[in-house]
C-alpha positions in Angstrom: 27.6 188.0 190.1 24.8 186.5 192.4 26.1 186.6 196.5 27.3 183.3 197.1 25.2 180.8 199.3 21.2 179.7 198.8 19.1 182.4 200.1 15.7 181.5 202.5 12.6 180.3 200.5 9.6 182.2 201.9 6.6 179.9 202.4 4.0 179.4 199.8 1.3 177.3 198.7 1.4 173.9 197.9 3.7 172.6 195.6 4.9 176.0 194.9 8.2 177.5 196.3 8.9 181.3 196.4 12.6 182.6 196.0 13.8 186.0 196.2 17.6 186.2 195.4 20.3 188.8 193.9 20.3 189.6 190.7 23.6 188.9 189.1 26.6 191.0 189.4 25.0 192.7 192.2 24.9 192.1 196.2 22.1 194.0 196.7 18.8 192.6 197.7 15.6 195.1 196.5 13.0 195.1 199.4 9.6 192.9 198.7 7.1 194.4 196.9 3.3 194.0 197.4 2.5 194.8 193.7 5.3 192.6 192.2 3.8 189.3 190.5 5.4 186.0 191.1 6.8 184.6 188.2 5.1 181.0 187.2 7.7 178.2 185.8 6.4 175.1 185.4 9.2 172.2 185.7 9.0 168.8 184.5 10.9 166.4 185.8 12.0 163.4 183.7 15.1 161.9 184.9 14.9 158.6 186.3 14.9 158.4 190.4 18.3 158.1 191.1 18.9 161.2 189.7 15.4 163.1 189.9 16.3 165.1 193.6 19.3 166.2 192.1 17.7 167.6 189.4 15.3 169.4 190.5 17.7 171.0 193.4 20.1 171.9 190.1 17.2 173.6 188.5 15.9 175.7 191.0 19.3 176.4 193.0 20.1 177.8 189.6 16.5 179.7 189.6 17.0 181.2 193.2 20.0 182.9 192.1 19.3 184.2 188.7 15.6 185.8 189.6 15.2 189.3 191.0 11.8 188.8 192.3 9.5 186.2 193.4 9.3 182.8 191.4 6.3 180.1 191.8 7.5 177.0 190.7 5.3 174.0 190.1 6.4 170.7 189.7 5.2 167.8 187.2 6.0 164.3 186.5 5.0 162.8 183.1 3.0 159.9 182.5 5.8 157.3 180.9 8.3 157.9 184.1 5.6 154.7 185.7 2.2 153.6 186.9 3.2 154.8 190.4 1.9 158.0 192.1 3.7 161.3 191.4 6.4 161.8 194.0 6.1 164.4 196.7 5.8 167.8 195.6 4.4 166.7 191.8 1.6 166.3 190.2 0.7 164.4 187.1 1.8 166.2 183.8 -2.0 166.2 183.0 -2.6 168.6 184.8 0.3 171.2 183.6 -2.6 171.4 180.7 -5.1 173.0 182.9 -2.5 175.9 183.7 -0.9 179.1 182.5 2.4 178.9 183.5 4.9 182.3 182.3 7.4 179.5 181.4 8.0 176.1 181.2 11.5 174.1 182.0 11.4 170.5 180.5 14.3 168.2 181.6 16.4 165.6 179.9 15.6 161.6 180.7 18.1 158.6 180.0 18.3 157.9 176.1 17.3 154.6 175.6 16.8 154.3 171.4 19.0 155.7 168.9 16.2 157.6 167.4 14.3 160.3 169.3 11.2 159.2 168.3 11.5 155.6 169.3 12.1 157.0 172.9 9.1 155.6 175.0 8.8 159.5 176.2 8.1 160.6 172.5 4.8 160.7 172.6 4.1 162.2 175.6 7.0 164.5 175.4 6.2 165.7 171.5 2.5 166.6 173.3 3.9 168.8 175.8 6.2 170.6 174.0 3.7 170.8 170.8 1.3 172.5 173.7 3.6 174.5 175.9 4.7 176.9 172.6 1.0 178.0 172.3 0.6 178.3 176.2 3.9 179.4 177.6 5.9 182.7 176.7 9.1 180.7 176.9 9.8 177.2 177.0 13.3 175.5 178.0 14.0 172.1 176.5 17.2 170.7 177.9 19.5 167.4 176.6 17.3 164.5 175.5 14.0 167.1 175.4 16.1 169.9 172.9 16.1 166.6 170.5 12.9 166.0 171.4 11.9 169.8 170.0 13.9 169.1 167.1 12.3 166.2 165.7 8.5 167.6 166.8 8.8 171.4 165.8 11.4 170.7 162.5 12.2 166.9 161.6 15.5 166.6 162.4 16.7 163.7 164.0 19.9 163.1 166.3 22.6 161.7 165.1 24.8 158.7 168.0 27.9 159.7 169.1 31.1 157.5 168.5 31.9 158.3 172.7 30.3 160.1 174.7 30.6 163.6 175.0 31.4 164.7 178.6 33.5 167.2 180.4 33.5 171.2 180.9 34.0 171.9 177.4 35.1 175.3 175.5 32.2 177.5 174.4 32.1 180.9 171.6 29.6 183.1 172.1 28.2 183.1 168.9 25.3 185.4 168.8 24.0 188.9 170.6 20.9 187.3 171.6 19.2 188.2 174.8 20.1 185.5 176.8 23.9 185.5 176.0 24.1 189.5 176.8 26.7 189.7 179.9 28.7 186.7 178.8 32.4 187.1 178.2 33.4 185.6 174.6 34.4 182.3 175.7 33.1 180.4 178.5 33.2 176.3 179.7 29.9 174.8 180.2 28.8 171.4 181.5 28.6 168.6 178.5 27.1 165.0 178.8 25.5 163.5 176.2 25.4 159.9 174.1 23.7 162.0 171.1 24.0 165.4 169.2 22.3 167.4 166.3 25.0 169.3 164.5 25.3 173.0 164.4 24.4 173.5 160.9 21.5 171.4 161.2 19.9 173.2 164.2 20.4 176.9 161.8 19.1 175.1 159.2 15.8 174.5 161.0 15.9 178.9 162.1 17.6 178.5 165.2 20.0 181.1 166.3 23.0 179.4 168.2 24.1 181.7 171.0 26.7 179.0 172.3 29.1 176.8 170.7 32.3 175.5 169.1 33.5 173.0 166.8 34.8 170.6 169.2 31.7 170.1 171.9 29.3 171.4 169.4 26.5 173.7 170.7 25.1 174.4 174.1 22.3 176.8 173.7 19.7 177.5 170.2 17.0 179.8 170.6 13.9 180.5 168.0 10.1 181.3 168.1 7.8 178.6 167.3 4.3 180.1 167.4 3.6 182.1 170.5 6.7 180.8 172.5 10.7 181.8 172.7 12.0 178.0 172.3 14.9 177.9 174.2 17.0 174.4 173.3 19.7 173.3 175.9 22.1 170.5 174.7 24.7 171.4 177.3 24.3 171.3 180.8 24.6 174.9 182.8 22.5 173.4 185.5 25.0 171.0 186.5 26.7 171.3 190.6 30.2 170.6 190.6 29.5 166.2 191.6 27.1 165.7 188.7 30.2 164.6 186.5 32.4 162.9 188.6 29.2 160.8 189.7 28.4 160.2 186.5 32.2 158.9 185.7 31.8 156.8 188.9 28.3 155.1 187.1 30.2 155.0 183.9 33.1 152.5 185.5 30.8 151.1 187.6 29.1 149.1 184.8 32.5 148.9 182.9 34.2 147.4 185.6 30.6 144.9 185.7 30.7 144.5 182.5 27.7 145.8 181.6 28.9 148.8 179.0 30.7 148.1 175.8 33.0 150.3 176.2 34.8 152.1 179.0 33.7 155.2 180.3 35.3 159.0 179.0 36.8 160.7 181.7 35.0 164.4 181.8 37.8 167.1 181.6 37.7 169.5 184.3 35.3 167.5 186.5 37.3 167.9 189.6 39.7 170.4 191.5 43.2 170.5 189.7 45.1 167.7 192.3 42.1 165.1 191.6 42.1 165.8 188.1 45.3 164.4 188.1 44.9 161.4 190.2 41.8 160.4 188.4 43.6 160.7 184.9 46.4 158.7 186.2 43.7 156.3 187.3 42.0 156.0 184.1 45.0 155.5 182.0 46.1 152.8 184.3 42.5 151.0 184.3 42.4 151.4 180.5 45.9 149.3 180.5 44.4 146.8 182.3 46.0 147.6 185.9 44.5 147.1 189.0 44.2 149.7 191.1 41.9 150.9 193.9 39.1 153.3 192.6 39.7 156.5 194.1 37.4 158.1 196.8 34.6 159.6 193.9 32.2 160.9 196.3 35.0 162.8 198.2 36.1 164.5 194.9 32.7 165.3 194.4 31.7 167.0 197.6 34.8 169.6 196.2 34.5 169.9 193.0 34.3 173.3 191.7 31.5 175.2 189.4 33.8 177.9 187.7 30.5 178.1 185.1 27.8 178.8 187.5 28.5 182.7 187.6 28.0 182.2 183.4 25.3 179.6 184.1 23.5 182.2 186.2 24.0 184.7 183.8 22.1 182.7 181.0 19.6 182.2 183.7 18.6 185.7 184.7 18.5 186.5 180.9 15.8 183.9 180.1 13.9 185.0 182.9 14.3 188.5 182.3 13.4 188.1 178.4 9.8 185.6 179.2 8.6 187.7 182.4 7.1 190.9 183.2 9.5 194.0 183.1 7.8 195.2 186.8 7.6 191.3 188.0 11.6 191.5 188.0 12.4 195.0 188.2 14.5 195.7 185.4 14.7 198.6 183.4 
């Protein structure tokens, strides 16, 4: 398990960060290495700007800890996100073309049609991902990108939800992939989505499903498409221990407005055990029609725990370790 605690980023270029942090299960730090090559992961950055800082801290916190060597990360903001100027630290997706990155991460965005297509990021996004498998070694494609894959690499569509599916769901380790080796049989993983391509749709377009379970359907779907390792993320393992709880307290927030039609799902296992159970007995109540104070959200937030991250790390340091150099990360 990676030491607890961010380590120091070294200085680097601009818009790239360096990170040298433990490998898993292991405290120890190797010394620098003049000959070791950073490894280059391009990141784009879809969500919308309330939650764009908090991705991008989730993805590379996540990063820092996995990686056994040095990590370049560059940062890129698409084209349909708005007219304005890239914010600071990205640059326009245009110019992820002109690049060789090792690997590319590719975030969700806020669903905002029921078909994937219809998305105003469709085009753009089918054009990145349509590029990255003949440029990258391994590409990432997380929540409303994975869909986005689907539909560009295999025609399959997602399919609505009748509620939302949110919480720290149940998970079988389903296959001896690469990135699943180190991971006990069952672990919880971070789940928040509006839509969802079954199980036996995603093998029936090749992909092998290392994470799953009948209930929260799958997490993780790997296959190669061309000259990349497609890696297909429905779940969330990036998410910190507030991104559920503040997404419950956006959730009521237009419910209570009256801007949702319907009330929000409460996540299970988004908070410590004693606000778990205040929140439920909130919810219940609210749902009756009772008026009660809204708990203190942000303060259950601030100590929420991550009992996934050690897994999330895991999955992590096996991506990395499958799509870079054996010598860039020192593994045997």
């Amino acid at each position: 398990m990676a030491s607890s605690g961010p380590n120091a980023l070294q200085g680097g270029p601009k818009h790239a960060e360096y990170a040298r942090v433990d490998r898993p299960q292991t405290r120890s730090v190797a010394p620098p290495r003049k000959h070791r090559r950073a490894f280059q992961v391009a990141f784009v950055n879809n969500m919308p700007t309330a939650a764009f800082r908090a991705t991008e801290r989730q993805f590379l916190d996540l990063l820092q800890h996995a990686a056994t060597g040095p990590i370049e990360f560059h940062r890129y903001r698409p084209g349909f996100a708005g007219p304005t100027a890239p914010p600071d630290g990205y640059r326009p997706v245009e110019l992820l073309y002109e690049s060789t990155p090792d690997a590319l991460i590719v975030t969700g965005g806020v669903p905002q049609r029921g078909r994937v297509t219809d998305e105003p990021a469709w085009p753009e996004l089918a054009r990145l991902l349509e590029w990255s498998v003949h440029h990258t070694s391994s590409l990432i494609a997380s929540c409303l990108a994975a869909h986005c894959a689907l539909a560009a690499f295999d025609g399959v569509e997602r399919r609505q939800l009748p509620v939302k599916r949110a919480g720290v769901l149940r998970q079988l380790v389903r296959s001896r992939h690469p990135m699943a080796e180190g991971l006990p049989a069952t672990v919880r993983l971070p789940q928040s989505r509006y839509g969802d391509v079954p199980e036996e749709f995603a093998e029936a377009a090749g992909y092998q499903v290392l994470l799953a379970s009948k209930r929260s359907g799958w997490t993780v779907a790997s296959k190669r498409v061309a000259k990349c390792d497609v890696v297909l993320m429905q779940g969330h393992p990036e998410y910190d221990g507030a991104s559920l709880i503040l997404e419950y307290r956006r959730d009521l927030h237009r419910w209570l407005e009256g801007d949702a039609l319907g009330p929000p799902v409460l996540p299970p296992r988004c908070a410590a055990p004693a606000d778990m159970a205040r929140l439920h007995h909130y919810h219940t109540s609210m749902l009756r029609g009772e008026k009660l104070d809204v708990p203190d959200l942000d303060a259950m937030a601030r100590r929420a725990p991550t009992p996934w991250m050690q897994h999330s790390r895991r999955i992590y340091y096996n991506w990395m370790r499958s799509a870079g150099r054996k010598e860039a990360f020192n593994v045997a």
